[in-house]
MIDOSE-1310 file (N, C-alpha, C; in nm, 2 decimals, decimal comma, always signed):
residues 123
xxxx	-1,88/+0,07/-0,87/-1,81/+0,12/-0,75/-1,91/+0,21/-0,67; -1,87/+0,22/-0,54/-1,96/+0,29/-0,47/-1,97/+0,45/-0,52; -2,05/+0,54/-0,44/-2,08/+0,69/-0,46/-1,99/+0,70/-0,36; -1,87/+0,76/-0,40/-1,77/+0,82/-0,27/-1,73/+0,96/-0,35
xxxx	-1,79/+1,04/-0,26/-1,72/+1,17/-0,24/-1,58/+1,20/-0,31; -1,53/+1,32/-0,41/-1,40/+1,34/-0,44/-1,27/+1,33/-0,36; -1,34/+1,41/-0,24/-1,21/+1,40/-0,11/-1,19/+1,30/-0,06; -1,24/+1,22/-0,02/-1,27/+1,08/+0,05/-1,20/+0,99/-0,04
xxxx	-1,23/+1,01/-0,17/-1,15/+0,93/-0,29/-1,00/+0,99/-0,31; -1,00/+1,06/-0,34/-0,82/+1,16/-0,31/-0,75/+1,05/-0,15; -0,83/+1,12/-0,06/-0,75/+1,07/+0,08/-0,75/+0,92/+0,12; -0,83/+0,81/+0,04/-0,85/+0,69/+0,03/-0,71/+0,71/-0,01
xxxx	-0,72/+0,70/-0,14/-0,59/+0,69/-0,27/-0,49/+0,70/-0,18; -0,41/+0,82/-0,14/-0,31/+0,83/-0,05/-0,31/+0,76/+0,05; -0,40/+0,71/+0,12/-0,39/+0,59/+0,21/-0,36/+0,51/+0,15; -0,39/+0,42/+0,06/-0,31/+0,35/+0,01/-0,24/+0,32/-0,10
xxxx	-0,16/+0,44/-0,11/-0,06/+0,43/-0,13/+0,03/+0,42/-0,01; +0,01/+0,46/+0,08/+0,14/+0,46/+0,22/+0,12/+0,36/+0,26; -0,01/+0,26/+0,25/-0,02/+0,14/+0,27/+0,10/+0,05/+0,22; +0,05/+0,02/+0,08/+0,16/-0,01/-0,04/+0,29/+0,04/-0,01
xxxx	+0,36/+0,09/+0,02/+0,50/+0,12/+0,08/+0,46/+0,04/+0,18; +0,43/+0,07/+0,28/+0,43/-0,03/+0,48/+0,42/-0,17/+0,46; +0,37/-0,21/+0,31/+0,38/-0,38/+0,30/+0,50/-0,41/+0,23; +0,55/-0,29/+0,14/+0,72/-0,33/+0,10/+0,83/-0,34/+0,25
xxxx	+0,76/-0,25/+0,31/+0,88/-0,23/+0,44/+0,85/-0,33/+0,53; +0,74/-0,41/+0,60/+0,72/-0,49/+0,67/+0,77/-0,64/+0,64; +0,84/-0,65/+0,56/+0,83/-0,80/+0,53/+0,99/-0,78/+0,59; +1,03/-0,90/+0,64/+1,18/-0,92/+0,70/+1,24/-1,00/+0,62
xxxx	+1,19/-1,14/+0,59/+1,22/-1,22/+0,50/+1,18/-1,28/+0,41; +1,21/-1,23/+0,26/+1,08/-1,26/+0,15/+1,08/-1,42/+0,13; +1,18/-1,46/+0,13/+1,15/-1,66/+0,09/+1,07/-1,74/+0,20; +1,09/-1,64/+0,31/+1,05/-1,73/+0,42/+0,92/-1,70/+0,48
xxxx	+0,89/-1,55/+0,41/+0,78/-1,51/+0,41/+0,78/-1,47/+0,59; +0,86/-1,41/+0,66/+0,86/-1,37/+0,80/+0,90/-1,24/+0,79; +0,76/-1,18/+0,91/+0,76/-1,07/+0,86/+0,80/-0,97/+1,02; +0,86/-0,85/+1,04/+0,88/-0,80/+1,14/+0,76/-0,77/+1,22
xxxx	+0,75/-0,75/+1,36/+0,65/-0,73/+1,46/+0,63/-0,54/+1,46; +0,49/-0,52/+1,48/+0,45/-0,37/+1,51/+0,55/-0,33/+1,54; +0,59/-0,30/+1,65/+0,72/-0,26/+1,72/+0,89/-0,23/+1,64; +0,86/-0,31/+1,54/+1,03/-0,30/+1,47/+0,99/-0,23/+1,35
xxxx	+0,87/-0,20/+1,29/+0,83/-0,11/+1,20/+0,80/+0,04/+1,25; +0,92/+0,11/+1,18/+0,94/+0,25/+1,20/+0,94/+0,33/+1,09; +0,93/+0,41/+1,11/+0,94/+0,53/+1,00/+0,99/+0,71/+1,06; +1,08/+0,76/+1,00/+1,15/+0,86/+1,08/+1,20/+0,84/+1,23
xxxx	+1,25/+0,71/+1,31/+1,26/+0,66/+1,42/+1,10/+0,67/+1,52; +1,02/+0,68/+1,49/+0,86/+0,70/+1,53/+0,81/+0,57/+1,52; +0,73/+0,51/+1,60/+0,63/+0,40/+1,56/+0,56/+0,38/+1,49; +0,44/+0,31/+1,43/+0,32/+0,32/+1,40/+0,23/+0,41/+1,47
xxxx	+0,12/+0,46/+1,40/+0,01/+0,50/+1,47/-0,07/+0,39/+1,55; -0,12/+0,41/+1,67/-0,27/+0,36/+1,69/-0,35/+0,33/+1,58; -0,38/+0,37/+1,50/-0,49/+0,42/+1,43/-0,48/+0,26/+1,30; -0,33/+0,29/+1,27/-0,29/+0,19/+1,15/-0,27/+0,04/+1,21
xxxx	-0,18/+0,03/+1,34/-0,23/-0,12/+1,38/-0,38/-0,17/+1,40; -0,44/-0,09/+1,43/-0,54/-0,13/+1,45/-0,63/-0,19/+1,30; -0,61/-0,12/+1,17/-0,65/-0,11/+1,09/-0,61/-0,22/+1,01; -0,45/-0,28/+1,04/-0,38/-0,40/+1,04/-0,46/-0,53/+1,07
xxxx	-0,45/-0,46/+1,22/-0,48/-0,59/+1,29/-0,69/-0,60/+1,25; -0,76/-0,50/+1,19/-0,90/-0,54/+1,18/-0,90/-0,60/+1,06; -0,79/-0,60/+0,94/-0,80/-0,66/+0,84/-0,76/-0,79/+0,79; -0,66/-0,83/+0,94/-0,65/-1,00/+0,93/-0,54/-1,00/+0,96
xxxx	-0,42/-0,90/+1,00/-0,29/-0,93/+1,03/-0,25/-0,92/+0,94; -0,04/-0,92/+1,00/+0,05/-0,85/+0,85/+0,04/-0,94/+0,76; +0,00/-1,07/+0,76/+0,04/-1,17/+0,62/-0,12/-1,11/+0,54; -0,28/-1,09/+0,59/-0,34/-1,07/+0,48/-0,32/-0,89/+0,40
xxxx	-0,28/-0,84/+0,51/-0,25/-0,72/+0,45/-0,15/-0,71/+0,38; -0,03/-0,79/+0,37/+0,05/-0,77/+0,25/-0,02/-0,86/+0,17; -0,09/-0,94/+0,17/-0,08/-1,01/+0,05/-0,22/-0,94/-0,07; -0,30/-0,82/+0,03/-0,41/-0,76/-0,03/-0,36/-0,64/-0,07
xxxx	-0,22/-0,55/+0,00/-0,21/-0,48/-0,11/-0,07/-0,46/-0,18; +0,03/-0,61/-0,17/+0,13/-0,61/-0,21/+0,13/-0,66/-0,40; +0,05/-0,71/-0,42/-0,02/-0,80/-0,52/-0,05/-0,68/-0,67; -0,08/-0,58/-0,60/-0,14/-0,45/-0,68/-0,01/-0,38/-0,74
xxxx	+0,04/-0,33/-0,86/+0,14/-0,23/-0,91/+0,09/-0,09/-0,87; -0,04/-0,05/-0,91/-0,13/+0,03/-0,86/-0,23/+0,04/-0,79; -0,28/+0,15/-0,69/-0,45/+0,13/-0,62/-0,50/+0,11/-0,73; -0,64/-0,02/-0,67/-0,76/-0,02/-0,78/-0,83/+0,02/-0,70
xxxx	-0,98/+0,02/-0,74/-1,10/+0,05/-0,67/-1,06/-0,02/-0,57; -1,05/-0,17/-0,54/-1,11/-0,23/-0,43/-1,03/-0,23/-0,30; -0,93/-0,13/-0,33/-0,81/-0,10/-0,22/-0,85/+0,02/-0,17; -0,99/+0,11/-0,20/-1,02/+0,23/-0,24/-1,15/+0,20/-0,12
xxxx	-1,23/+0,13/-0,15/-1,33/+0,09/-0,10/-1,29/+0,03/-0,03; -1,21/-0,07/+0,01/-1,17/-0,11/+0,16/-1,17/-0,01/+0,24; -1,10/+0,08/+0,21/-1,02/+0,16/+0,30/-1,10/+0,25/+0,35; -1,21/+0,32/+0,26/-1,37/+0,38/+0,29/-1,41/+0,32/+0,36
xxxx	-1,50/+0,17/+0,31/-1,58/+0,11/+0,41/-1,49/+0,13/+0,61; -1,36/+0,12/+0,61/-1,29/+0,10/+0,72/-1,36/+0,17/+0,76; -1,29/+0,30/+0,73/-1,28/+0,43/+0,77/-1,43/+0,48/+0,87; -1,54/+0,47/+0,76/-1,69/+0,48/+0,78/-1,74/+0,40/+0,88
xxxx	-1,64/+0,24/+0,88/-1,76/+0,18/+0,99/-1,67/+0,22/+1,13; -1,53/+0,21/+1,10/-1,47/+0,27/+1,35/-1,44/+0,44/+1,28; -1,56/+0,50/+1,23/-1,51/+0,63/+1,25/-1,37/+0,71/+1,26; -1,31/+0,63/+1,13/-1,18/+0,71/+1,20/-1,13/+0,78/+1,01
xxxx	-1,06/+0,91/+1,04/-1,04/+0,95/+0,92/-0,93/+0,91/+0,83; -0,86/+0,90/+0,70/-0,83/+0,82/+0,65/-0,66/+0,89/+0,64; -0,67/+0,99/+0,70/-0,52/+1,06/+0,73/-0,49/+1,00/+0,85; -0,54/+0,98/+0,94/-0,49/+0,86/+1,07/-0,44/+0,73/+0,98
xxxx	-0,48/+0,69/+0,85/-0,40/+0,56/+0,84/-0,30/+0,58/+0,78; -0,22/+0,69/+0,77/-0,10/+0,70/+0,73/+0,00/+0,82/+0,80; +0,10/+0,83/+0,77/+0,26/+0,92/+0,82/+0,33/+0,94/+0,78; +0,40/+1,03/+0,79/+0,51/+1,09/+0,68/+0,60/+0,97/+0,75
xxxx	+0,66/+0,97/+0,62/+0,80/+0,82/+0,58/+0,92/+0,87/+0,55; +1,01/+0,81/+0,59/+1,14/+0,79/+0,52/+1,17/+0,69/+0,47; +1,04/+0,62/+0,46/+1,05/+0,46/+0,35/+1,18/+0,53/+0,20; +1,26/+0,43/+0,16/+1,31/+0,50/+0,01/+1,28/+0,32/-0,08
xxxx	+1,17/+0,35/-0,19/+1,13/+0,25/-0,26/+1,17/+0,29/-0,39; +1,28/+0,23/-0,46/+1,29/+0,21/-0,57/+1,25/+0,12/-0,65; +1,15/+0,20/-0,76/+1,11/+0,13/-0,88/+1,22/+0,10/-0,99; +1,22/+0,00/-1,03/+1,24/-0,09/-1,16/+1,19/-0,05/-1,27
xxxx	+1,32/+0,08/-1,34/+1,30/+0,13/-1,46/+1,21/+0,03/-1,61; +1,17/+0,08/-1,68/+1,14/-0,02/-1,79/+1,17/+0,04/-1,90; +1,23/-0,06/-2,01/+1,32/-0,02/-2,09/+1,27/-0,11/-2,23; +1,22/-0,04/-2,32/+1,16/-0,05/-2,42/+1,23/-0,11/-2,53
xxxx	+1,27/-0,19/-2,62/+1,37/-0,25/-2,71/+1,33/-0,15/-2,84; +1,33/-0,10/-2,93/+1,28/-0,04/-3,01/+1,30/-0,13/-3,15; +1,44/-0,15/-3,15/+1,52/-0,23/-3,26/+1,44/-0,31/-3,33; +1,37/-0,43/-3,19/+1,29/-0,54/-3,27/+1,17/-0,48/-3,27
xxxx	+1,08/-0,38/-3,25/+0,98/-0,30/-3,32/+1,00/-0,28/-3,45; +1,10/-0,24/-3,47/+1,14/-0,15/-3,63/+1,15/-0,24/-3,71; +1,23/-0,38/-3,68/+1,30/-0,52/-3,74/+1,18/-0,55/-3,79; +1,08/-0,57/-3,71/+0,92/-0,67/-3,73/+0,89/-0,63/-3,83
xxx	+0,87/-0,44/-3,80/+0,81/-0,38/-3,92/+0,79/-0,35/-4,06; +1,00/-0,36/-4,07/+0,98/-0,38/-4,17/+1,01/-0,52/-4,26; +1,00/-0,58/-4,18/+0,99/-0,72/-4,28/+0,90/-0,75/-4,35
């Protein structure tokens, strides 16, 4: 991985993470794979930033940006270093690519069987 700075790596991270939410919320219809326009993606009744369409639109549009970080359970590096390299080459800082949300994403508890652990065991 590259030599990135602690802060830069913290404020990467949180960028995408808010990323990762904005690709759960941008999709309209998942079978059909149609996704809503800039303009109908809100958060607190507010628009997008400047800063994030643009960041959208330099990385290929809403279908490659969900599909680059909807794919991931967690940031890896290379969601990490995207988001650096961005940042570094149009000067722009990595708190411009995100906004406070009223996104509400619920995770899918996971629930452990123990029974057939113990069953196996002692056989």
């Amino acid at each position: 991985m590259e030599k990135i700075s602690q802060i830069w790596h913290d404020e990467c991270l949180k960028t995408g993470n808010f990323m990762m939410i904005l690709t759960s919320t941008m999709l309209k219809n998942y079978q059909k794979m149609e996704f809503y326009r800039f303009s109908e993606i809100k958060s607190k009744e507010r628009k997008l930033n400047n800063e994030i369409i643009d960041f959208i639109t330099a990385f290929g549009g809403l279908v490659k940006t969900y599909n680059f970080f909807s794919n991931a359970y967690i940031i890896k590096d290379k969601h990490i270093i995207c988001i650096y390299r961005y940042c570094n080459r149009f000067q722009v800082q990595p708190h411009r690519l995100r906004m406070s949300t009223d996104f509400t994403i619920h995770k899918t508890p996971i629930v452990y069987d123990l029974s057939v652990y113990n069953s196996a065991k002692v056989a």
